[in-house]
TORTI-194024 format. One record per atom (N, C-alpha, C): x, y, z. Coordinates in steps of 0.05 Angstrom, whole numbers, padded with zeros to 5 digits, always signed. Atoms other than C-alpha are relative to their C-alpha. Example, Ala and Ser with C-alpha at 12.3 -4.5 7.8 and 13.67 -1.06 7.14 Angstrom:
<rs>
+00018-00024+00000/+00246-00090+00156/+00018+00024+00000/-00016-00024-00001/+00273-00021+00143/-00015+00022+00014/
</rs>
This chain:
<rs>
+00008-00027-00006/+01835+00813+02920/-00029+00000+00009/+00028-00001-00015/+01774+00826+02964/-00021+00021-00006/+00020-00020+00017/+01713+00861+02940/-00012+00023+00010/+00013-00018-00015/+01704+00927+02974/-00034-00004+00013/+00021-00005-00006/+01644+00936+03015/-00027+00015-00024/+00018-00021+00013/+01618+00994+02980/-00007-00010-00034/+00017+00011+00027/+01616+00959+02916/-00015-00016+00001/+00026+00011-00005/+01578+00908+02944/-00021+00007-00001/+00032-00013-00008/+01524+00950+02962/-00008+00017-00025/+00011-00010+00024/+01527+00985+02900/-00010-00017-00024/+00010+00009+00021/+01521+00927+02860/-00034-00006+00009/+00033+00012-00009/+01456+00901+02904/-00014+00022-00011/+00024-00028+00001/+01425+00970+02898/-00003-00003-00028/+00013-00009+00021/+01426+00972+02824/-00002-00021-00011/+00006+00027+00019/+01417+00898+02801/-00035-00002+00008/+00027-00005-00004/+01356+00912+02846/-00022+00015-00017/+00013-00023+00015/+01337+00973+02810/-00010-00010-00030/+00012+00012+00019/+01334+00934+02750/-00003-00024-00006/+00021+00027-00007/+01298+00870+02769/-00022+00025+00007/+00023-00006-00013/+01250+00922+02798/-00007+00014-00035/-00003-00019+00024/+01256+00959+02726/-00018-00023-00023/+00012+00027+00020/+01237+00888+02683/-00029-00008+00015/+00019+00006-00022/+01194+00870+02738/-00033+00002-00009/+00020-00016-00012/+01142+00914+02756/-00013-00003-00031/+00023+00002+00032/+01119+00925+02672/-00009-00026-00001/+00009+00024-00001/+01115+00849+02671/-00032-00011+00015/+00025+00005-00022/+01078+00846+02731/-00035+00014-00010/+00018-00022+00004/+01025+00906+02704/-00014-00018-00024/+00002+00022+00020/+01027+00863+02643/-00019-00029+00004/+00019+00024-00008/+00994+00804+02667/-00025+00014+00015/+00029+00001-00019/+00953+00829+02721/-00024+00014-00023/+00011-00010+00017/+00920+00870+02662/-00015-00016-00017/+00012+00023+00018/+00907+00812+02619/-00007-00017+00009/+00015+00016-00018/+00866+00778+02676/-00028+00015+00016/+00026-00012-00013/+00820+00829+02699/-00013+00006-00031/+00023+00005+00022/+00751+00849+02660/+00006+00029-00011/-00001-00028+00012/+00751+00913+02614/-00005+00024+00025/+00020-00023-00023/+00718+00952+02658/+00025+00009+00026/-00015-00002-00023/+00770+00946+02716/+00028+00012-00010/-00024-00012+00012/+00826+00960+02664/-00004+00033-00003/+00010-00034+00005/+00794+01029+02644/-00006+00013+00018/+00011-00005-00015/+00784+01040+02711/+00018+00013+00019/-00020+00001-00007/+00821+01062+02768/+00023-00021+00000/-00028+00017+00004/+00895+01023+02768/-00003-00017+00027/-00018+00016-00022/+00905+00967+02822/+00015-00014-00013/-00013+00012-00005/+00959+00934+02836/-00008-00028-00001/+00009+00022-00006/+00924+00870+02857/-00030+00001-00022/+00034-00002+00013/+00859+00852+02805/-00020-00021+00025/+00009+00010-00030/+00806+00847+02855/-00026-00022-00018/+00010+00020+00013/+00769+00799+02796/+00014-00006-00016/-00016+00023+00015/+00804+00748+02762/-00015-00015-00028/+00015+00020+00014/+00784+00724+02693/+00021-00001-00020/-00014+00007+00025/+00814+00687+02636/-00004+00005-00025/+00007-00010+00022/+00770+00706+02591/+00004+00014-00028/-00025-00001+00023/+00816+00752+02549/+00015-00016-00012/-00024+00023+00013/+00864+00695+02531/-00023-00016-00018/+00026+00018+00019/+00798+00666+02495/-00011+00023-00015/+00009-00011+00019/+00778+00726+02458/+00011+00022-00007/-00014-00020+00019/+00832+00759+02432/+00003-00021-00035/-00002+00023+00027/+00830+00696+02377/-00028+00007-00018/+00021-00015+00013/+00755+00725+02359/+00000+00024-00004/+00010-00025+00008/+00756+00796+02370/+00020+00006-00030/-00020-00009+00039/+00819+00807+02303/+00002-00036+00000/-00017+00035+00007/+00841+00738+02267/+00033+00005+00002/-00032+00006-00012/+00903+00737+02308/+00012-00028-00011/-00013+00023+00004/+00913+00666+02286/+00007+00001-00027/-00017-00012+00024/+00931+00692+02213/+00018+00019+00012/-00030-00019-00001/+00971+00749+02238/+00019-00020+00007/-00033+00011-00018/+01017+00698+02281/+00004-00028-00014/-00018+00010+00027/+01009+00652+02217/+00027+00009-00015/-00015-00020+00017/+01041+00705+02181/+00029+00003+00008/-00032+00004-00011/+01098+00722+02233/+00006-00022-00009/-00011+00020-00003/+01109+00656+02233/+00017-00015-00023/-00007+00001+00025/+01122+00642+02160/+00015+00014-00015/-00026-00029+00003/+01164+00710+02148/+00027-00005+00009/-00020+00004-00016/+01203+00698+02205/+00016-00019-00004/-00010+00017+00007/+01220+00627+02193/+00020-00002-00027/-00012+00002+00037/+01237+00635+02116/+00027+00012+00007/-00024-00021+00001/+01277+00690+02127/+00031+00000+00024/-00015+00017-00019/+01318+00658+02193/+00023-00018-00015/-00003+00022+00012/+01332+00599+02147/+00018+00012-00023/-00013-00007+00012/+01356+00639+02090/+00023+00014+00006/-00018-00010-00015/+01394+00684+02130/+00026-00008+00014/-00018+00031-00013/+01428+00618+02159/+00018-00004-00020/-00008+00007+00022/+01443+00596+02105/+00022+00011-00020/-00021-00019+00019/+01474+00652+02058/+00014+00007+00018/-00026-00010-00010/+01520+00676+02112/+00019-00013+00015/-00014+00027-00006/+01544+00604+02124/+00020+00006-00021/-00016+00003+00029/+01574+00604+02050/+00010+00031-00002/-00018-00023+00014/+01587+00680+02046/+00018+00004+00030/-00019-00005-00023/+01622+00680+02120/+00023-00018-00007/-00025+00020+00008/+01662+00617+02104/+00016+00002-00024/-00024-00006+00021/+01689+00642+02043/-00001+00035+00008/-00020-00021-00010/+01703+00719+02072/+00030-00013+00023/-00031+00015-00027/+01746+00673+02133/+00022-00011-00015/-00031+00014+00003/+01785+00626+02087/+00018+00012-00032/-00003-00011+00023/+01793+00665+02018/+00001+00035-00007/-00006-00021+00008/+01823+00722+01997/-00002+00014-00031/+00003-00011+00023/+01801+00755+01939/-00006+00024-00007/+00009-00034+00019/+01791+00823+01899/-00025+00016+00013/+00013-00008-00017/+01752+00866+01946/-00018-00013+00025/+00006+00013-00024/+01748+00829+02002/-00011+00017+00018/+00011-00028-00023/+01751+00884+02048/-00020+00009-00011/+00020-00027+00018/+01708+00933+02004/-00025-00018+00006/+00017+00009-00006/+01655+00880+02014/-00010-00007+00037/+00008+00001-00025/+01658+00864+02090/-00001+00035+00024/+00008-00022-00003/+01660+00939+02100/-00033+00005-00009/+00040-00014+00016/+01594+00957+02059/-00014-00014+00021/+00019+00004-00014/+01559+00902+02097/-00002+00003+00026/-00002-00003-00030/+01586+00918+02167/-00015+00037-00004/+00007-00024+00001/+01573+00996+02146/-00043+00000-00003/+00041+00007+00000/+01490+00975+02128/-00011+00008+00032/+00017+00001-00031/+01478+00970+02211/+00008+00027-00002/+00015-00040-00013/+01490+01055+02211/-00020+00005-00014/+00028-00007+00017/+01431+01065+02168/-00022-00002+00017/+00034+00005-00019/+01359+01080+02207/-00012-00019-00030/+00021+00018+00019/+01314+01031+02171/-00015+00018-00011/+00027-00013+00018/+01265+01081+02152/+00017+00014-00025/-00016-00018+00024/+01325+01114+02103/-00002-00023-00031/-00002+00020+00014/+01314+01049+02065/-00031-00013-00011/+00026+00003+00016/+01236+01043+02062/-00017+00002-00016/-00002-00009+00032/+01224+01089+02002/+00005-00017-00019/-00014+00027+00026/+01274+01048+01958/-00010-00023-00002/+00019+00032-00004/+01245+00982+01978/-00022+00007-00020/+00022-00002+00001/+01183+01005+01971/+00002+00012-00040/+00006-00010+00024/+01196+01039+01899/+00009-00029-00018/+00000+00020+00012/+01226+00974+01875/-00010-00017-00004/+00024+00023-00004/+01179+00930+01900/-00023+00008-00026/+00035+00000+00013/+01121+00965+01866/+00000-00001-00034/-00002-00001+00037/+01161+00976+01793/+00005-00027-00011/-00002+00028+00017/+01184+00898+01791/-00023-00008+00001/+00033+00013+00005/+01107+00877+01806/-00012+00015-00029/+00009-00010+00020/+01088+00933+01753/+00008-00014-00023/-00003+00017+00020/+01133+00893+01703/-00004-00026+00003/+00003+00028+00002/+01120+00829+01718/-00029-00001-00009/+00023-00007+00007/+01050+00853+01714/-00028-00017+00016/+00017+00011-00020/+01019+00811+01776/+00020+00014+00026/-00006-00011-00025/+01034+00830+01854/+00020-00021+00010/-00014+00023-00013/+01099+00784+01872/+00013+00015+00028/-00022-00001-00021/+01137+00828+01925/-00011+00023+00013/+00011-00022-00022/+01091+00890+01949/-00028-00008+00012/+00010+00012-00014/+01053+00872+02008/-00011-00039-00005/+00002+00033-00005/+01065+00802+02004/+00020-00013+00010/-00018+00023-00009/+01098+00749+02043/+00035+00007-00007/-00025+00000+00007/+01158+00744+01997/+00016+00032-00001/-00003-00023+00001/+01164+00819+01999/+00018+00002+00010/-00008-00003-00027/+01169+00822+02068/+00025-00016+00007/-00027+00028+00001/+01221+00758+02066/+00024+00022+00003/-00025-00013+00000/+01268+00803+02032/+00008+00017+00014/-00010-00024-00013/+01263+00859+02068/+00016-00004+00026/-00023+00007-00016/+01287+00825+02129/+00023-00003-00005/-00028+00002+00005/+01338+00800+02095/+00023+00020+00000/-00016-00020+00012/+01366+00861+02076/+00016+00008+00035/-00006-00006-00038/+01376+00878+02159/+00022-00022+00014/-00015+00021-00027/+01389+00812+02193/+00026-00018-00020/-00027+00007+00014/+01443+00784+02130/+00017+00012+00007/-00031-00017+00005/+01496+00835+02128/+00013-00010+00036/-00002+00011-00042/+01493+00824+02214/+00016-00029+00009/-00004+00028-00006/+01495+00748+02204/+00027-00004-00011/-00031+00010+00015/+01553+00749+02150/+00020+00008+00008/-00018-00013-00015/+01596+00796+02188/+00003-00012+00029/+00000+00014-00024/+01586+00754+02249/+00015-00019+00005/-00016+00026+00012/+01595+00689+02223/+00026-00008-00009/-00031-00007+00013/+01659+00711+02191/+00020+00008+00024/-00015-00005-00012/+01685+00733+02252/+00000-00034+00025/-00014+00026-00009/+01674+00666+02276/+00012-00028-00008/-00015+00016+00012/+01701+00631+02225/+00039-00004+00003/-00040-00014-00002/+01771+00673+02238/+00005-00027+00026/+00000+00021-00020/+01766+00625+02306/+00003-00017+00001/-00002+00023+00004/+01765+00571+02283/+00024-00015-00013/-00024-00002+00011/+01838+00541+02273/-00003-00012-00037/+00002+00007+00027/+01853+00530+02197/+00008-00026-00010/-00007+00024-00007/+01889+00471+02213/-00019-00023-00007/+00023+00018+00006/+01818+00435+02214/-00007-00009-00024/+00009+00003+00025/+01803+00445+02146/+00025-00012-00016/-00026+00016+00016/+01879+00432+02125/+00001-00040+00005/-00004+00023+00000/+01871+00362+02155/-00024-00013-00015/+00031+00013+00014/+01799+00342+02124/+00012+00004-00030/-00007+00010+00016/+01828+00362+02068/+00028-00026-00014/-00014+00017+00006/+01886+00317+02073/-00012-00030+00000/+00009+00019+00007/+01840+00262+02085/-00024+00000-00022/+00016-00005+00031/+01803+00280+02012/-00030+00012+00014/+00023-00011+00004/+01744+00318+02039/+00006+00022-00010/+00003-00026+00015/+01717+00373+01993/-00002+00024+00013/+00011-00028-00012/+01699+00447+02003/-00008-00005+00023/+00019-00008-00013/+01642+00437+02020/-00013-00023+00020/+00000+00026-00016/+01651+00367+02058/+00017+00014+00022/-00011-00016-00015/+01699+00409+02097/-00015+00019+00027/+00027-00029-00002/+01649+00468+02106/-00012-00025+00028/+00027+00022-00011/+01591+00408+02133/+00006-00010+00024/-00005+00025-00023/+01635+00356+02171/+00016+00019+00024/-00018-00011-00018/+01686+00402+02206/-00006+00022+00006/+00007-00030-00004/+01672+00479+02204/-00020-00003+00016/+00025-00009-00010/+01597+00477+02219/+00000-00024+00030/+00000+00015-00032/+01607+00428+02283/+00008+00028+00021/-00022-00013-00021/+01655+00472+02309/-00019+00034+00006/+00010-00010+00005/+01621+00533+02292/-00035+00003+00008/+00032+00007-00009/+01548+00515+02325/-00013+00026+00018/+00015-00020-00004/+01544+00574+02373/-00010+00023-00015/+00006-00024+00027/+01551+00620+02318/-00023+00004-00011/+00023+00012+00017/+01502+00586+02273/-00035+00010+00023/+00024+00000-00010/+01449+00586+02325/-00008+00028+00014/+00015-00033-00011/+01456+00661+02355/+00000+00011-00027/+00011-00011+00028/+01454+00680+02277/-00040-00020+00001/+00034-00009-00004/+01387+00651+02280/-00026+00007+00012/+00017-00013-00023/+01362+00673+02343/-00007+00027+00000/-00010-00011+00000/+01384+00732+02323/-00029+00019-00023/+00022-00002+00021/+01342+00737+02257/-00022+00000+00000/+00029+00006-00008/+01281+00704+02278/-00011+00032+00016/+00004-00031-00018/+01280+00759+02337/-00002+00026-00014/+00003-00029+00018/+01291+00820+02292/-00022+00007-00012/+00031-00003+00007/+01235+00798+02254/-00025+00000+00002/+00013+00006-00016/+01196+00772+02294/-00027+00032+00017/+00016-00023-00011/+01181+00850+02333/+00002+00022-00017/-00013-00018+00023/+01193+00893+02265/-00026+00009+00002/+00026-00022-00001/+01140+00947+02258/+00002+00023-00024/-00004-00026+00018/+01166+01004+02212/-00009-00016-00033/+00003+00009+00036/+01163+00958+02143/-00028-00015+00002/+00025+00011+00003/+01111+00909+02163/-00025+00019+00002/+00021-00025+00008/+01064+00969+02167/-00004+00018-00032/+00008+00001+00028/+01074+00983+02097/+00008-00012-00023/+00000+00031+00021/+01088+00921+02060/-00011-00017+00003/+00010+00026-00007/+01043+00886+02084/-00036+00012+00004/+00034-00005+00000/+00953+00887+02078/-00003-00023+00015/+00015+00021-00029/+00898+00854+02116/+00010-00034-00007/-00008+00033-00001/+00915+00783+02089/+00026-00003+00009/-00028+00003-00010/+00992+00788+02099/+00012+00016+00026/-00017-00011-00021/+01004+00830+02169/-00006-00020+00022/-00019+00016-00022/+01044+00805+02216/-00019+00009+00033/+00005-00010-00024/+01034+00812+02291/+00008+00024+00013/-00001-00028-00009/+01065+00867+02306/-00019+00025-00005/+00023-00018+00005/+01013+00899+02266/-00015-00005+00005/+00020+00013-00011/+00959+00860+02289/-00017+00012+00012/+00014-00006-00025/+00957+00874+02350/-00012+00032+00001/+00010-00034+00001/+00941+00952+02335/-00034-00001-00011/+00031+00001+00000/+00869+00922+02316/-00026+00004+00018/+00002-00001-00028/+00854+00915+02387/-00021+00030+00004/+00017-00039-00005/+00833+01001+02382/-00008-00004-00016/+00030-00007+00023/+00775+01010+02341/+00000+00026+00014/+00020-00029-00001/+00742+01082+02342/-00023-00006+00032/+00016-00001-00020/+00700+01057+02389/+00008-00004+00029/-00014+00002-00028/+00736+01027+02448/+00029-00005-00010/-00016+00010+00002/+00801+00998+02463/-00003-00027+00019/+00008+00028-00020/+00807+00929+02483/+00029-00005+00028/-00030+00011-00012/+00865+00936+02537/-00003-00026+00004/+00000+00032-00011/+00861+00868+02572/+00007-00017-00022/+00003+00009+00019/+00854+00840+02511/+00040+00001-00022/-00035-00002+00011/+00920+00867+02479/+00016+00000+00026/-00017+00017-00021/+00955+00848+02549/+00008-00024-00005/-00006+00026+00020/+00939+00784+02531/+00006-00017-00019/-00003+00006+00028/+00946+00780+02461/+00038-00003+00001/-00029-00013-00008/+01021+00816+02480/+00004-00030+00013/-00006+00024-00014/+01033+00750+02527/-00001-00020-00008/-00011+00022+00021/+01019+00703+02472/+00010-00002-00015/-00021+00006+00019/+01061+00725+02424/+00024+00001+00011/-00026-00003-00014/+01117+00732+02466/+00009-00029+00007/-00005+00031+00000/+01112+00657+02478/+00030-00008-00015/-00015+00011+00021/+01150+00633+02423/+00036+00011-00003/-00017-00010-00005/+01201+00685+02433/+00025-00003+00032/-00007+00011-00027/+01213+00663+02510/+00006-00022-00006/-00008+00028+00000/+01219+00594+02508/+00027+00003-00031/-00027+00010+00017/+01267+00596+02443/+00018+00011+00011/-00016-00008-00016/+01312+00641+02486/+00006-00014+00024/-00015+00010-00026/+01316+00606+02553/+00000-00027-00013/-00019+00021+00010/+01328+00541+02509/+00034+00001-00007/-00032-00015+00021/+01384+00573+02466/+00012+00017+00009/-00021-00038-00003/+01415+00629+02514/+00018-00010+00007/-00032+00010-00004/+01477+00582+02524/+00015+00005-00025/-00022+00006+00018/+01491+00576+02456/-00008+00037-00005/+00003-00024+00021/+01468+00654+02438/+00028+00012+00021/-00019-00028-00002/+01512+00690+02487/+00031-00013+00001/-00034+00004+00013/+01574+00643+02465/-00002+00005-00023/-00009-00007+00032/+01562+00654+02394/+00003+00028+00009/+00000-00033-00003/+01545+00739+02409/+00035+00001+00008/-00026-00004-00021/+01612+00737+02456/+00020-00011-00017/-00017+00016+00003/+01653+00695+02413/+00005+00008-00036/+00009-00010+00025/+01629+00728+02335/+00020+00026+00015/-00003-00025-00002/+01641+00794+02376/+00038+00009+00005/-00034+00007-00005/+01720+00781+02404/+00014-00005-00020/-00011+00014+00021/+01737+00739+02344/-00002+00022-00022/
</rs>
């Protein structure tokens, strides 16, 4: 069957529309974080009619960016890893085991993603501050491990309901034969499941990392000057006195790094795990 004309031209027009849509902010984006203050605050070109690098060298002095994107870095990671992890063992036993509120549990955690996050920052936040009060030192409000959990609470329920739908996928057969040749559970689980299972695994932690990675609503208040992340960071940039655009152009373009390159490594295996979690 041959592809009408007119859809042709409809598709060009609007794939255009948004390449020109990603584009153009990109474009504004850089050229911003290459010209001198002065030219940013100034009228707008298109083209910067002076070129300096200079921003990319003093967004590391004007805030200690290199703690904030410590910080992401250590949040994010933990909480990726854990996230991995627990919805390996709680996906693989919702897929092959049936037990006493099965459902009632993969409901609750599929039901968590309608919740706005901020309906949930109160509670956090009141728990956090009464287990530090009994413990009677500061272990979980504005600190690190705080913050850990709080991801968790978001990007788990996501991962285990994912994972579980790609466990369904995976014939059962596999595990019936490993176990006929005496592998365990969880030799099962290791040698056979998690092979098979690899896109999954890895858009659950692309998945995670990313979430946390640009989070704003909690890390703004779970988190002080030693423990914020980048996302808050970068809001140091405005002082009372000026604003540093160029400077947060730039800053914006280095943390995005880390986020780019792990995506155009991993976007084979993310949009077969996304596509293949989501069907399954």
């Amino acid at each position: 069957m041959r592809e009408p004309l007119s859809f042709k031209v409809f598709r060009v027009v609007i794939l255009t529309v948004l390449t020109l849509f990603v584009l153009v902010p990109m474009w504004v984006l850089f050229t911003s974080s290459v010209k001198p203050l002065g030219d940013v605050q100034g009228k707008f070109e298109w083209w910067p009619s002076h070129v300096t690098f200079q921003p990319f060298k003093d967004i590391w002095s004007t805030v200690p960016l290199g703690r904030y994107f410590f910080n992401s870095l250590v949040v994010c990671s933990i909480s990726m890893v854990l996230s991995v992890v627990v919805a390996i063992f709680a996906g693989y036993a919702v897929s092959r085991w049936t037990f006493r509120g099965r459902s009632v549990f993969t409901t609750t955690i599929l039901s968590t993603q309608m919740f706005p996050g901020i309906l949930f920052l109160l509670p956090l936040f009141l728990i956090f501050v009464n287990i530090d009060k009994v413990l009677g030192f500061t272990l979980l409000y504005q600190t690190r491990v705080g913050l850990i959990i709080t991801y968790l609470t978001f990007s788990l329920p996501f991962a285990i309901w994912m994972l579980a739908g790609y466990f369904d996928g995976i014939p059962r057969e596999l595990d019936e034969a490993a176990r006929v040749d005496g592998a365990s559970t969880l030799g099962t689980l290791f040698r056979v499941v998690l092979p098979a299972a690899r896109p999954g695994v890895i858009a659950v932690a692309v998945y995670s990392f990313m979430t946390s990675w640009g989070e704003v609503l909690f890390a703004s208040q779970m988190t002080n000057t030693s423990t914020e992340t980048l996302a808050i960071g970068l809001q140091s940039y405005s002082t009372q006195i000026n604003v540093y655009w160029n400077q947060v152009m730039a800053a914006s373009l280095v943390v995005s790094v880390p986020i780019v390159i792990a995506f155009l490594l991993l976007q084979r295996y993310l949009v077969a795990g996304l596509t293949a979690g989501a069907v399954k």
